[in-house]
N, CA, C, O and CB atoms as a CASP TS submission, in Angstrom:
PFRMAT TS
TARGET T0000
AUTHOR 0000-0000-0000
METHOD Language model
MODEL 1
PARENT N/A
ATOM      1  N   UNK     1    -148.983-246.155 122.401  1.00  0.00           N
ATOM      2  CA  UNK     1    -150.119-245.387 121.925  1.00  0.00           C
ATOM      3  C   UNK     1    -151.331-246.290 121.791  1.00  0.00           C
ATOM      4  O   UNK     1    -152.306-246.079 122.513  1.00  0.00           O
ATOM      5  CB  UNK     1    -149.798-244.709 120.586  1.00  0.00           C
ATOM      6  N   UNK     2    -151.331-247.389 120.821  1.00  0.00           N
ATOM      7  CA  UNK     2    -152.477-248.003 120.679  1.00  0.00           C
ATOM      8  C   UNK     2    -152.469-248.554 119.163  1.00  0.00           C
ATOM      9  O   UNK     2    -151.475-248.965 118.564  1.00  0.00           O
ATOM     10  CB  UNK     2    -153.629-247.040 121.047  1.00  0.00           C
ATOM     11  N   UNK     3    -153.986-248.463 118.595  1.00  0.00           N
ATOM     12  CA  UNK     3    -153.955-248.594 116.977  1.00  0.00           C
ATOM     13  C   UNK     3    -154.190-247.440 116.698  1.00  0.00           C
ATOM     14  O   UNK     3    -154.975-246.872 117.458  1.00  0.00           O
ATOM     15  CB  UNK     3    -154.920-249.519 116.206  1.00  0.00           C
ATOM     16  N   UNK     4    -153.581-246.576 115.438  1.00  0.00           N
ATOM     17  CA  UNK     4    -153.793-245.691 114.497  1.00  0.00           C
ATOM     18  C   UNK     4    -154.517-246.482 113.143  1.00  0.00           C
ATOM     19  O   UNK     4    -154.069-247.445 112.520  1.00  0.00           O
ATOM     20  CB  UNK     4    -152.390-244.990 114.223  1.00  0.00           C
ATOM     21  N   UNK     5    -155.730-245.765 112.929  1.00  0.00           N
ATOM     22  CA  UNK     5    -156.321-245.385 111.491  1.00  0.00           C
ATOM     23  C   UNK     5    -155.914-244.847 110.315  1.00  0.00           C
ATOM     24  O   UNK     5    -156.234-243.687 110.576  1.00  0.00           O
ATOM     25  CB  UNK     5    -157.065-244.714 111.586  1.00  0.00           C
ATOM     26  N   UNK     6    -155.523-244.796 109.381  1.00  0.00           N
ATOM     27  CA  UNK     6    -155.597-243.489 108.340  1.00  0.00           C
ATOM     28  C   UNK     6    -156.423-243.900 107.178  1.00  0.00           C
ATOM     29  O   UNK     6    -156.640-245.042 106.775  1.00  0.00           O
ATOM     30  CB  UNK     6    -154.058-242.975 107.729  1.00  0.00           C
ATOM     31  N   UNK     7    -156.747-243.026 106.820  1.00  0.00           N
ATOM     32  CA  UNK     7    -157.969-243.053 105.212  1.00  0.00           C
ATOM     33  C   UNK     7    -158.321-242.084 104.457  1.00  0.00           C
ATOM     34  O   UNK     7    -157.989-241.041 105.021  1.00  0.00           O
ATOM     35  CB  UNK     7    -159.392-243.383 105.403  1.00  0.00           C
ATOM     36  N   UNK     8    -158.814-241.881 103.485  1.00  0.00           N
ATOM     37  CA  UNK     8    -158.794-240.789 103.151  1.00  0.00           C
ATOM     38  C   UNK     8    -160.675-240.871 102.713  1.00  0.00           C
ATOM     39  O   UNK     8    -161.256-241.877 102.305  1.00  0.00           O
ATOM     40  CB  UNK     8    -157.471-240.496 102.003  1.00  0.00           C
ATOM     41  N   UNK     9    -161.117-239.890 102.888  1.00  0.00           N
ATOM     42  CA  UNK     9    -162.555-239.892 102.124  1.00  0.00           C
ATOM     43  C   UNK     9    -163.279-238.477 101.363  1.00  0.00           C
ATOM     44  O   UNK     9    -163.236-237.301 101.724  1.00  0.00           O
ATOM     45  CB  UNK     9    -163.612-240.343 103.288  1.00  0.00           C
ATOM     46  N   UNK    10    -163.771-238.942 100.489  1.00  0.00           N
ATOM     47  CA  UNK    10    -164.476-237.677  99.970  1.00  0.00           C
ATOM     48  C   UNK    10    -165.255-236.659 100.692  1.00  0.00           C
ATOM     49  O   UNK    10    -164.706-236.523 101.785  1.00  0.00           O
ATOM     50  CB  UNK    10    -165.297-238.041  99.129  1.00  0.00           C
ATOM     51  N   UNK    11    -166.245-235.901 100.604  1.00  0.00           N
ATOM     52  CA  UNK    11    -166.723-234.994 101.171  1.00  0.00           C
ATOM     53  C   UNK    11    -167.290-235.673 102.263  1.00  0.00           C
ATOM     54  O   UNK    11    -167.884-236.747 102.167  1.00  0.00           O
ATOM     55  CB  UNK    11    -167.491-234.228 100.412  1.00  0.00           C
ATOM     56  N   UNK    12    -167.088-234.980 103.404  1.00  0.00           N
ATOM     57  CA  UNK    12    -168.190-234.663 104.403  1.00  0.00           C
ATOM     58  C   UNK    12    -169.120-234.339 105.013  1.00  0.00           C
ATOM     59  O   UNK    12    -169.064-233.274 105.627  1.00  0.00           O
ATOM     60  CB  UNK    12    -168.238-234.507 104.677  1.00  0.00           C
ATOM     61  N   UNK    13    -170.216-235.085 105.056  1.00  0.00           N
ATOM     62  CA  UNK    13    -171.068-233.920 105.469  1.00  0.00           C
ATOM     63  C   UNK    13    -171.644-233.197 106.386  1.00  0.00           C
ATOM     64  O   UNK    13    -171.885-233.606 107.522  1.00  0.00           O
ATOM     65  CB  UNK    13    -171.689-233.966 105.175  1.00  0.00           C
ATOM     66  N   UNK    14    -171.898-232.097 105.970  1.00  0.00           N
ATOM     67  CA  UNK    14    -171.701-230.660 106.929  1.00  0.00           C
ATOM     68  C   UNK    14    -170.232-230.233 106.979  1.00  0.00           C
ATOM     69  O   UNK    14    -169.805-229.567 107.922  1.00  0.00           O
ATOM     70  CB  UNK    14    -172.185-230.890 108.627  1.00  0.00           C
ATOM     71  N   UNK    15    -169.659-230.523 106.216  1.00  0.00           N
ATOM     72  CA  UNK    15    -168.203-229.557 106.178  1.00  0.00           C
ATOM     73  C   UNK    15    -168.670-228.770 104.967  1.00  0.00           C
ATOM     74  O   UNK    15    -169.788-228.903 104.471  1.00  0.00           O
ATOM     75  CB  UNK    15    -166.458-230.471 105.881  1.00  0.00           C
ATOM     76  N   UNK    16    -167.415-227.659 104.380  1.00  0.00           N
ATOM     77  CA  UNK    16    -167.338-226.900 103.280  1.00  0.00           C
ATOM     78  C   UNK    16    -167.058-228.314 102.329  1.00  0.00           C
ATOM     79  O   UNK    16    -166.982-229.411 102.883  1.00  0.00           O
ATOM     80  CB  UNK    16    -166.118-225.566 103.357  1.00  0.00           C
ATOM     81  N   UNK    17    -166.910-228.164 100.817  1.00  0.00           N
ATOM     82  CA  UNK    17    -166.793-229.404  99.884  1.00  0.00           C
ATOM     83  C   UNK    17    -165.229-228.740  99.378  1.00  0.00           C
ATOM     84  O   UNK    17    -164.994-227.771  98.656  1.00  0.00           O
ATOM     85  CB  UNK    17    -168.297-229.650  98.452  1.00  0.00           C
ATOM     86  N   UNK    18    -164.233-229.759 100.127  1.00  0.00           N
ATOM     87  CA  UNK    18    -162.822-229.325  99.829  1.00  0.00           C
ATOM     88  C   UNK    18    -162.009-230.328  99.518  1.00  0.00           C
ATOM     89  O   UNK    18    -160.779-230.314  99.483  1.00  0.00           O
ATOM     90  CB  UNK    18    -162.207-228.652 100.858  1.00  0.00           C
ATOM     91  N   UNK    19    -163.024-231.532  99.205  1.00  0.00           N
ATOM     92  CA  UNK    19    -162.267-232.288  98.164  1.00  0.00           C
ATOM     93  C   UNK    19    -162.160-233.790  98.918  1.00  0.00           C
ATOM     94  O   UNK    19    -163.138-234.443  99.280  1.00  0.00           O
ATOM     95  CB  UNK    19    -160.653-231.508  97.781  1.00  0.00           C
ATOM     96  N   UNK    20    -160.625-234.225  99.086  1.00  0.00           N
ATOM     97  CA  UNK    20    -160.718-234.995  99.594  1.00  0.00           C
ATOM     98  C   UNK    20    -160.136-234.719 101.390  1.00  0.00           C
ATOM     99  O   UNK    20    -159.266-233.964 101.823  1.00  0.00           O
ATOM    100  CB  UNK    20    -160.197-235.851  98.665  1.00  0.00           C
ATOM    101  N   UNK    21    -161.016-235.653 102.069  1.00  0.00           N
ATOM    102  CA  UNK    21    -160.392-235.485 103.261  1.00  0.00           C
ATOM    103  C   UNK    21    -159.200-236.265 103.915  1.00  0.00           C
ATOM    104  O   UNK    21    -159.105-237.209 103.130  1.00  0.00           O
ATOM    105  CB  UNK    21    -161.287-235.558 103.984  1.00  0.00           C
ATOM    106  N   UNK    22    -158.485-236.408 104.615  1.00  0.00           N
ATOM    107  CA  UNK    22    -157.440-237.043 105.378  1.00  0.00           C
ATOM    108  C   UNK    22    -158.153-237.445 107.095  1.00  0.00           C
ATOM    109  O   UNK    22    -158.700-236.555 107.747  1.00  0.00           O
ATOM    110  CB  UNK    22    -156.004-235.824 105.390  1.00  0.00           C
ATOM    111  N   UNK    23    -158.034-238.774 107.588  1.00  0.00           N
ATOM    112  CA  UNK    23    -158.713-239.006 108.602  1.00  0.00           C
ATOM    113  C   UNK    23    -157.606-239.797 109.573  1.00  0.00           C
ATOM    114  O   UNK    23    -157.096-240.902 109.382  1.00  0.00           O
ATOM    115  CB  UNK    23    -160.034-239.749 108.190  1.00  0.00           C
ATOM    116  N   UNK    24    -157.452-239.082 110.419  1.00  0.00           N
ATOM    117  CA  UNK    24    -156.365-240.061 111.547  1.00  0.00           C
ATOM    118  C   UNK    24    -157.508-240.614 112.664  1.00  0.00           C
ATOM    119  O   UNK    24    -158.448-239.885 112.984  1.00  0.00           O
ATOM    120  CB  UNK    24    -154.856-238.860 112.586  1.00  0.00           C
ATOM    121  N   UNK    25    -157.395-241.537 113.048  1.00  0.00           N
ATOM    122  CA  UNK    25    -158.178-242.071 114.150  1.00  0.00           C
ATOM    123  C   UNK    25    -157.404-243.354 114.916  1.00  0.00           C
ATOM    124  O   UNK    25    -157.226-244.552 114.694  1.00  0.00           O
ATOM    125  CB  UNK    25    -159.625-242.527 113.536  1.00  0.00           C
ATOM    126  N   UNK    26    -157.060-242.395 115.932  1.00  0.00           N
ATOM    127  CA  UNK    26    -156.562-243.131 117.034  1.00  0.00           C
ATOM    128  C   UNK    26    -157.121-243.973 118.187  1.00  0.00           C
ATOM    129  O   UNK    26    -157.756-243.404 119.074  1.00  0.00           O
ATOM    130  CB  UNK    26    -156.024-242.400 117.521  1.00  0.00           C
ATOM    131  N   UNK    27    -156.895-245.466 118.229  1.00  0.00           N
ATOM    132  CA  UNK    27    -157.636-245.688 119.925  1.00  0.00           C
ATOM    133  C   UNK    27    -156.682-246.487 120.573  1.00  0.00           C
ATOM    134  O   UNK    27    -156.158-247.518 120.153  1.00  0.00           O
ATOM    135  CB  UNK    27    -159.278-246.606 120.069  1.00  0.00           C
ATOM    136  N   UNK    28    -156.470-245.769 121.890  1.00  0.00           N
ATOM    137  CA  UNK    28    -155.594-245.882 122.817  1.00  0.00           C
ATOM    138  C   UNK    28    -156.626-246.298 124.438  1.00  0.00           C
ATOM    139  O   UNK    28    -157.761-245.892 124.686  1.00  0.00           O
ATOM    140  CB  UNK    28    -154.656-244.335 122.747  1.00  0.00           C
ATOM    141  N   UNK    29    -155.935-247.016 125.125  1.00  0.00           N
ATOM    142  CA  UNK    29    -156.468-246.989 126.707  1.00  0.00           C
ATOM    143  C   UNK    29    -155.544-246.079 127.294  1.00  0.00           C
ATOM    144  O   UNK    29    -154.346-245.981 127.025  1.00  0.00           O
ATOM    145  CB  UNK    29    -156.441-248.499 127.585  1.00  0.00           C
ATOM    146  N   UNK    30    -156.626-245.001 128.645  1.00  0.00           N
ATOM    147  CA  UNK    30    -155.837-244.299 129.039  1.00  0.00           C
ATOM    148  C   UNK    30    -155.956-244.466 130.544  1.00  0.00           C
ATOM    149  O   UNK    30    -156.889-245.151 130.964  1.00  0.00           O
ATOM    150  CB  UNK    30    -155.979-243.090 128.477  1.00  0.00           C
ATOM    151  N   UNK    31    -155.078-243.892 131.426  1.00  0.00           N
ATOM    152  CA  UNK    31    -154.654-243.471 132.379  1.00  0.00           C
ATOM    153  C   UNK    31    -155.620-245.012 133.173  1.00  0.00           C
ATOM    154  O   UNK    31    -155.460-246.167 133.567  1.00  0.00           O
ATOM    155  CB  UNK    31    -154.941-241.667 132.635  1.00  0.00           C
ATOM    156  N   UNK    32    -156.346-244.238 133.049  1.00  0.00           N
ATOM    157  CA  UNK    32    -157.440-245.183 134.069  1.00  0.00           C
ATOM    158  C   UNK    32    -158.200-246.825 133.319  1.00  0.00           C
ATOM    159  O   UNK    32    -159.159-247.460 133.757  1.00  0.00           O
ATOM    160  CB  UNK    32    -159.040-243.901 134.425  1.00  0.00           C
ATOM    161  N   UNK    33    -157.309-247.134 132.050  1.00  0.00           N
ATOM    162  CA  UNK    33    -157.305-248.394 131.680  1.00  0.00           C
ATOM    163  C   UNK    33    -158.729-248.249 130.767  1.00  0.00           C
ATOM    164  O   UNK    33    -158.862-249.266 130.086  1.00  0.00           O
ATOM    165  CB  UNK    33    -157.235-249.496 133.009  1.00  0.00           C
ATOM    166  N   UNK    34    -159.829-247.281 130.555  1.00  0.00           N
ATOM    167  CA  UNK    34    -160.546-247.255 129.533  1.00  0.00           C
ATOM    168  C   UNK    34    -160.029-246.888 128.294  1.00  0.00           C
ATOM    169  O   UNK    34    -159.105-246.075 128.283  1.00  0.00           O
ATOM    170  CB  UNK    34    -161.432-246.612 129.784  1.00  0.00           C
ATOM    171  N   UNK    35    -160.616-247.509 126.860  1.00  0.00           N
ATOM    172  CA  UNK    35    -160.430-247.480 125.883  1.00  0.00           C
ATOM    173  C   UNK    35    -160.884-246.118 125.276  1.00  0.00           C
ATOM    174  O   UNK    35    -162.114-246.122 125.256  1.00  0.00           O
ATOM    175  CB  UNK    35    -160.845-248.524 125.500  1.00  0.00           C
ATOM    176  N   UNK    36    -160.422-245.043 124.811  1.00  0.00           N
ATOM    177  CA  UNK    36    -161.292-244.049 124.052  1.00  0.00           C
ATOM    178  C   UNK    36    -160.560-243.806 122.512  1.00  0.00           C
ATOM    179  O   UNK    36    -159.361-243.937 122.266  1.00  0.00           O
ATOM    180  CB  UNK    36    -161.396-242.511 124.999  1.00  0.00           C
ATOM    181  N   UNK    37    -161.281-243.546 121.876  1.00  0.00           N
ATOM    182  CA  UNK    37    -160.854-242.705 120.621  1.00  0.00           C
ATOM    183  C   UNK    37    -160.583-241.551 120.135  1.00  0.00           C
ATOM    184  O   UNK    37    -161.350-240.660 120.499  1.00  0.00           O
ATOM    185  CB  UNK    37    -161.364-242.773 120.017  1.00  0.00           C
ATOM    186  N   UNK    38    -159.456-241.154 119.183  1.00  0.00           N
ATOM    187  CA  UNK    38    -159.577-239.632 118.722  1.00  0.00           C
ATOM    188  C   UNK    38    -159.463-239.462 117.299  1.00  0.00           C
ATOM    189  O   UNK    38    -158.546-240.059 116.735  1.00  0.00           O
ATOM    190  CB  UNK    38    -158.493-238.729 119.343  1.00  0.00           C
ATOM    191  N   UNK    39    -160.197-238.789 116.672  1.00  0.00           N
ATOM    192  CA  UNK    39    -160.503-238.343 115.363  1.00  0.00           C
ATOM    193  C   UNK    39    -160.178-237.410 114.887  1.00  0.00           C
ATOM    194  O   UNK    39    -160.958-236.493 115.142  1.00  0.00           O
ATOM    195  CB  UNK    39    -161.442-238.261 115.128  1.00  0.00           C
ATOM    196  N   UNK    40    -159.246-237.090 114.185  1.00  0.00           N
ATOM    197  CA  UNK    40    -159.049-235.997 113.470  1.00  0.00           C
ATOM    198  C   UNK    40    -158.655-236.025 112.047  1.00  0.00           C
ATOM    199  O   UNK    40    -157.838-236.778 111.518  1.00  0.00           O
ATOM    200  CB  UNK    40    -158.232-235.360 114.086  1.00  0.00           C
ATOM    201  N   UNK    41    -159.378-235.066 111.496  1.00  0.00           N
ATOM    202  CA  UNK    41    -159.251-234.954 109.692  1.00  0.00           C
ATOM    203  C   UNK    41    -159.110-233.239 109.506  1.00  0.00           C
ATOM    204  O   UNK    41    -159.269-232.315 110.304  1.00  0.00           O
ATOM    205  CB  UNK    41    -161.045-235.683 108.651  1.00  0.00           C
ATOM    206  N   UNK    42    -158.741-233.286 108.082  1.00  0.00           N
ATOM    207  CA  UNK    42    -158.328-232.151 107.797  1.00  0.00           C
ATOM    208  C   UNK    42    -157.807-232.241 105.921  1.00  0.00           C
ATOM    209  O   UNK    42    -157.334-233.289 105.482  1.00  0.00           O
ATOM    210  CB  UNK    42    -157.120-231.823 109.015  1.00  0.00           C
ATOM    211  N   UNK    43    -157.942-231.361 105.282  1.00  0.00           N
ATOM    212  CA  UNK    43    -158.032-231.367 103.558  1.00  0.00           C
ATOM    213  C   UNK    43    -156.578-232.401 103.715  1.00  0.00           C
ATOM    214  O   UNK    43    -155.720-232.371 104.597  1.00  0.00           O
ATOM    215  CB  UNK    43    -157.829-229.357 102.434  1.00  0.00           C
ATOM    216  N   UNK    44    -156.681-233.243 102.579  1.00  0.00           N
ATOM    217  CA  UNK    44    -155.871-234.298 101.906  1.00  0.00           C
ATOM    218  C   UNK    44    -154.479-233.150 101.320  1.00  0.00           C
ATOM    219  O   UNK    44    -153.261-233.302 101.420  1.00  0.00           O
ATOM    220  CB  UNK    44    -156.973-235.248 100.443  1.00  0.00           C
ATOM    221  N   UNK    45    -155.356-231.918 100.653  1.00  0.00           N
ATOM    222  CA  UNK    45    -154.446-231.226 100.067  1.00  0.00           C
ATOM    223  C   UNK    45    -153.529-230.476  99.930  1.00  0.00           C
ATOM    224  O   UNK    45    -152.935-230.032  98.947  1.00  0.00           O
ATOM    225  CB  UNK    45    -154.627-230.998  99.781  1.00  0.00           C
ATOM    226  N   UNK    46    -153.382-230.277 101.632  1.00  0.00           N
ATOM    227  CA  UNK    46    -152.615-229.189 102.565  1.00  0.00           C
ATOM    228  C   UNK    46    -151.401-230.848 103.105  1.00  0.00           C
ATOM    229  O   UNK    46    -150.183-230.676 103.171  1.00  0.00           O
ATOM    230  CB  UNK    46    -154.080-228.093 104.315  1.00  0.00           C
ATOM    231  N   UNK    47    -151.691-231.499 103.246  1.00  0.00           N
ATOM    232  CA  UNK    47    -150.886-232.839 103.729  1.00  0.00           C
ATOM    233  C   UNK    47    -150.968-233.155 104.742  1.00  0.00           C
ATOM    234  O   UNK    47    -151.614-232.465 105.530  1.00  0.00           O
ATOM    235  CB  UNK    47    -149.683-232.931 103.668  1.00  0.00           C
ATOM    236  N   UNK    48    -150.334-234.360 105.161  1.00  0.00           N
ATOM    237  CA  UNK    48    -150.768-234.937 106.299  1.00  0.00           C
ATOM    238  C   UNK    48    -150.247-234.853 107.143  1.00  0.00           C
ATOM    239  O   UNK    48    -150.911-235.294 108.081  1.00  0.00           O
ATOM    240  CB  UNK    48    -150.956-235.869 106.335  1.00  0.00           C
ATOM    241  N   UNK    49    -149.333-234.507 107.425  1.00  0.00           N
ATOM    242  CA  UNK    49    -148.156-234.360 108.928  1.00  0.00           C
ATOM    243  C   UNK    49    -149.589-233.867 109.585  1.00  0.00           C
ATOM    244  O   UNK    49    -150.161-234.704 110.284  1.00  0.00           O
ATOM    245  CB  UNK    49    -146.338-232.838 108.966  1.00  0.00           C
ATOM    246  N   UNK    50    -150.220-232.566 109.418  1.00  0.00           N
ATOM    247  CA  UNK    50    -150.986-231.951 110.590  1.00  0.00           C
ATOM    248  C   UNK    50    -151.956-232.289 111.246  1.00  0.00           C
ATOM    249  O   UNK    50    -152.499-231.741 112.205  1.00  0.00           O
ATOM    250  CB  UNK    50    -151.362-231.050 110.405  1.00  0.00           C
ATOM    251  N   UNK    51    -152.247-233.508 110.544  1.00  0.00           N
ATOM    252  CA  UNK    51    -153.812-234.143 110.898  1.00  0.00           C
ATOM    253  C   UNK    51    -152.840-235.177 112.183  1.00  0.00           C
ATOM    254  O   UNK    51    -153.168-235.122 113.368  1.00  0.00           O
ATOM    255  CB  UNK    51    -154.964-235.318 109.101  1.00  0.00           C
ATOM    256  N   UNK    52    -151.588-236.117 111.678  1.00  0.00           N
ATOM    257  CA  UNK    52    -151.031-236.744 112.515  1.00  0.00           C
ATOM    258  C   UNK    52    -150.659-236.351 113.885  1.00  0.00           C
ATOM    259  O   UNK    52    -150.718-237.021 114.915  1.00  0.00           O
ATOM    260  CB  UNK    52    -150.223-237.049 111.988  1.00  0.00           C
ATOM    261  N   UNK    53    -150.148-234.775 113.649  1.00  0.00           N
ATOM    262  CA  UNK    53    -149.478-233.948 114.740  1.00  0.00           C
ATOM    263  C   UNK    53    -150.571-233.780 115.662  1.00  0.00           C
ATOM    264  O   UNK    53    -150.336-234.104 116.826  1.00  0.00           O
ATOM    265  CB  UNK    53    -148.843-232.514 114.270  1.00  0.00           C
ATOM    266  N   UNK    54    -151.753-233.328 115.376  1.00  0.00           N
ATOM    267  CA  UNK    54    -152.621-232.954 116.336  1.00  0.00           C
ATOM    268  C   UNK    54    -153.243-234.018 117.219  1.00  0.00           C
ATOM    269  O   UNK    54    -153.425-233.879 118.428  1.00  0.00           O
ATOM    270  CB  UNK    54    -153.564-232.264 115.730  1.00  0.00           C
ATOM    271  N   UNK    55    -153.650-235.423 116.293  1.00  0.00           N
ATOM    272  CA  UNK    55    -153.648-236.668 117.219  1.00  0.00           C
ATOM    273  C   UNK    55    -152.805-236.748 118.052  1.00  0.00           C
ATOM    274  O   UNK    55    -153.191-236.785 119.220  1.00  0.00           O
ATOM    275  CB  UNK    55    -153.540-237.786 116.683  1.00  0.00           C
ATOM    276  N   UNK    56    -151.605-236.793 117.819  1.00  0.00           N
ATOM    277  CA  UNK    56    -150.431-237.514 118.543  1.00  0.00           C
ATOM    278  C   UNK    56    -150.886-236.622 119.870  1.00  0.00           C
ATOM    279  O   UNK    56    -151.218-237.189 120.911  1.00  0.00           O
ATOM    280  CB  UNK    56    -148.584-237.307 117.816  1.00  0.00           C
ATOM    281  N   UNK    57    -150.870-235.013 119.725  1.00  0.00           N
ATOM    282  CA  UNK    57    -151.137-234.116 120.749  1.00  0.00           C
ATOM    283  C   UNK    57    -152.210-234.446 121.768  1.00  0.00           C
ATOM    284  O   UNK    57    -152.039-234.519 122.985  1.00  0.00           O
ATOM    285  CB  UNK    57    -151.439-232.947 120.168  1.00  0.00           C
ATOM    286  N   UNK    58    -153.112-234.597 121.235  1.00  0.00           N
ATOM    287  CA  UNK    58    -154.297-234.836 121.859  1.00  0.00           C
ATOM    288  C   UNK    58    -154.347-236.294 122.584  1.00  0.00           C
ATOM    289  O   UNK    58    -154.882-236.548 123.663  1.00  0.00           O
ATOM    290  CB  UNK    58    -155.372-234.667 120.821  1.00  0.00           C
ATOM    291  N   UNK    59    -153.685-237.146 121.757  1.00  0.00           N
ATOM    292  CA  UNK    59    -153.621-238.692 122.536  1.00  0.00           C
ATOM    293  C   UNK    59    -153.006-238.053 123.684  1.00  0.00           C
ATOM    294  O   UNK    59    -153.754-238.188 124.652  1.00  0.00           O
ATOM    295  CB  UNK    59    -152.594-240.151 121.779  1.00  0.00           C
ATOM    296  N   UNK    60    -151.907-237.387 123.987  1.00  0.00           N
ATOM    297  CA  UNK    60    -150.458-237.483 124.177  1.00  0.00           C
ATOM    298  C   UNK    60    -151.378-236.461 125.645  1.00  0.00           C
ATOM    299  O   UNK    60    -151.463-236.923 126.783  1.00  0.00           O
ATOM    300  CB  UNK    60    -148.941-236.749 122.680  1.00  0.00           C
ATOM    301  N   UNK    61    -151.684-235.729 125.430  1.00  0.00           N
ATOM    302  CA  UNK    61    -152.238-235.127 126.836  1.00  0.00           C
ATOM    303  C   UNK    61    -153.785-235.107 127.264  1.00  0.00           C
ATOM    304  O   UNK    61    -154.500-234.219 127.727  1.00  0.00           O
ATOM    305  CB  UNK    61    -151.849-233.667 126.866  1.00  0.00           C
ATOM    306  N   UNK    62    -153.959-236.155 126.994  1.00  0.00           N
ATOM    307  CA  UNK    62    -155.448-236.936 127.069  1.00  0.00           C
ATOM    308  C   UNK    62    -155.146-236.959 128.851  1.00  0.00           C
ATOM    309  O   UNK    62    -154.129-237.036 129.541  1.00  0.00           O
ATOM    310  CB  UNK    62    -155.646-238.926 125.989  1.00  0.00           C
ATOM    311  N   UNK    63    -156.664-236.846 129.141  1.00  0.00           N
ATOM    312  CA  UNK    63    -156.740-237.245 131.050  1.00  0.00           C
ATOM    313  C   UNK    63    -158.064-237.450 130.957  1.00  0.00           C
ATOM    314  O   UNK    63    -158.728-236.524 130.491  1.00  0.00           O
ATOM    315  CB  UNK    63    -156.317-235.884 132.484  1.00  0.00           C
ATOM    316  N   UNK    64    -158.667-238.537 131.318  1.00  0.00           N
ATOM    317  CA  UNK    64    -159.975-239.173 131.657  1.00  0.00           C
ATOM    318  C   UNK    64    -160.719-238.392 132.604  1.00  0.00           C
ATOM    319  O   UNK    64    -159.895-237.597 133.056  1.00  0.00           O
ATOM    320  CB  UNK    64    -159.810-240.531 132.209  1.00  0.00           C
ATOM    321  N   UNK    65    -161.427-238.261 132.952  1.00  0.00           N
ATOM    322  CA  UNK    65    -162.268-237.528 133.886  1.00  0.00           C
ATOM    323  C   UNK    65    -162.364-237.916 135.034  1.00  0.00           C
ATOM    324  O   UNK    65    -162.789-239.065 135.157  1.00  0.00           O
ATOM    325  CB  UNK    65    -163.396-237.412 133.564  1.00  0.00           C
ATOM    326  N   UNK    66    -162.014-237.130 136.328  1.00  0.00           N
ATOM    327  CA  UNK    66    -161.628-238.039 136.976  1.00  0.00           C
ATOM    328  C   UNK    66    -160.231-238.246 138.027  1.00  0.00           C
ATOM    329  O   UNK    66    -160.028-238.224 139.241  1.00  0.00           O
ATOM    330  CB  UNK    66    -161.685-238.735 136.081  1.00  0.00           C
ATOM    331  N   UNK    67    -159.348-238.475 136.660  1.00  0.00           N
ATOM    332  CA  UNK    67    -158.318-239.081 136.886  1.00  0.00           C
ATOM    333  C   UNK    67    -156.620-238.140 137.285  1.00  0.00           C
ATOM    334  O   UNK    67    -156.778-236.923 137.193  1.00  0.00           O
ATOM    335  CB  UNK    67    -158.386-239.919 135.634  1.00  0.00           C
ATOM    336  N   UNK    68    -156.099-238.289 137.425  1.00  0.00           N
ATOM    337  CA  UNK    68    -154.842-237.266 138.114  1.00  0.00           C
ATOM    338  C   UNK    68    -153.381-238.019 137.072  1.00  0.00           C
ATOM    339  O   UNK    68    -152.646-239.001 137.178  1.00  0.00           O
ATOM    340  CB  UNK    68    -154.600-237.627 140.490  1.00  0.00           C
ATOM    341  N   UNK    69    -153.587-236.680 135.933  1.00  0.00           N
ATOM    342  CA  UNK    69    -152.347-237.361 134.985  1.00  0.00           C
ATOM    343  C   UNK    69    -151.293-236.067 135.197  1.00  0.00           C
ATOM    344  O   UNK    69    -151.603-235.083 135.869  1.00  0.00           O
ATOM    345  CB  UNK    69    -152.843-237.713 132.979  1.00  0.00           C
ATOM    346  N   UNK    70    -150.268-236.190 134.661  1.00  0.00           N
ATOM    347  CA  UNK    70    -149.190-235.461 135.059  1.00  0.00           C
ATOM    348  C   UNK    70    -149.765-234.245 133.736  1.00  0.00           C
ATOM    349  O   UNK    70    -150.614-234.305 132.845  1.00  0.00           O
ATOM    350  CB  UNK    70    -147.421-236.403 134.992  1.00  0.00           C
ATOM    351  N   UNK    71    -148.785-233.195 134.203  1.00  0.00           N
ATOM    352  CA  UNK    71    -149.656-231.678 133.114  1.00  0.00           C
ATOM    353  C   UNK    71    -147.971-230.974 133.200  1.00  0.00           C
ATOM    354  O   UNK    71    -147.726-229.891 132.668  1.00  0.00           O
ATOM    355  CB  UNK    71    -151.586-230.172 134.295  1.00  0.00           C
TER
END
């Protein structure tokens, strides 16, 4: 995969004010050997599996532009 992030931070802004947030941030090189990142957060208070799950997803069927990854 790469390095994973996690953190947690207070409000956001321009979100609704729901407290604290949960932040996964992933950076991985893909297919075609560039480095990109993925960000995802979501309320602290609902838990964290879902913020993890959806990275993993999104790393996980990431395709560069461009590039010819398996689907």
């Amino acid at each position: 995969m790469g390095e994973r992030l996690e953190y947690l931070v207070d409000p956001i802004r321009g979100e609704p004010d729901g407290g604290t947030w949960h932040v996964v941030d992933t950076r991985f090189a893909a297919a075609d050997g560039t480095l990109y990142a993925v960000a995802v957060y979501g309320r602290d208070a609902d838990g964290r599996s879902d913020e993890i799950a959806m990275s993993d997803t999104a790393v996980g069927w990431f395709c560069p532009p461009g590039a010819t990854c398996a689907g």
